[in-house]
C-alpha positions as CSV (number, residue, x, y, z in Angstrom):
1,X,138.4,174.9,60.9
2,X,142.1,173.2,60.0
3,X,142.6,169.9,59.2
4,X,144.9,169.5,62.4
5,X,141.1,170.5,64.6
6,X,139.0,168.2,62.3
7,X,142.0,165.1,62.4
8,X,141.7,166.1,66.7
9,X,137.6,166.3,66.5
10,X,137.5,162.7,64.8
11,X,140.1,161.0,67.1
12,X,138.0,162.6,70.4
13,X,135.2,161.2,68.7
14,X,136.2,157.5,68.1
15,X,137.9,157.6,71.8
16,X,134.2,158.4,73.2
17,X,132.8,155.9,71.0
18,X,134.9,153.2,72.2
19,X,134.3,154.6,76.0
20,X,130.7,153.9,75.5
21,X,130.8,150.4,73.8
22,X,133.0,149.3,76.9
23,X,130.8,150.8,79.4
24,X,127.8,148.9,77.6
25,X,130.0,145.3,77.6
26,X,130.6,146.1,81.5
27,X,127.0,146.5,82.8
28,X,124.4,145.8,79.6
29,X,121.7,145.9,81.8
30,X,122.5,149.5,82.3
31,X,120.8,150.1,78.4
32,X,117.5,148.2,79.6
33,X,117.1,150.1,82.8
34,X,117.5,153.3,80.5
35,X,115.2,152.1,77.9
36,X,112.3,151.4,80.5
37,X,112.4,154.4,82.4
């Protein structure tokens, strides 16, 4: 693995991060229903 894949890997990985913590702000009740069930 080069550093250009790893530098790609990392910034895929922060842009899904930040997906999820705006899909959690937009419906938080969405974590409890998944937590119960």
């Amino acid at each position: 693995m080069n550093i250009k894949e790893i530098i790609a890997g990392s910034h895929l990985a922060l842009r899904l991060e930040k997906q999820a913590i705006a899909l959690d702000k937009d419906n938080p009740d969405a974590c409890k229903n998944n937590s119960a069930s």
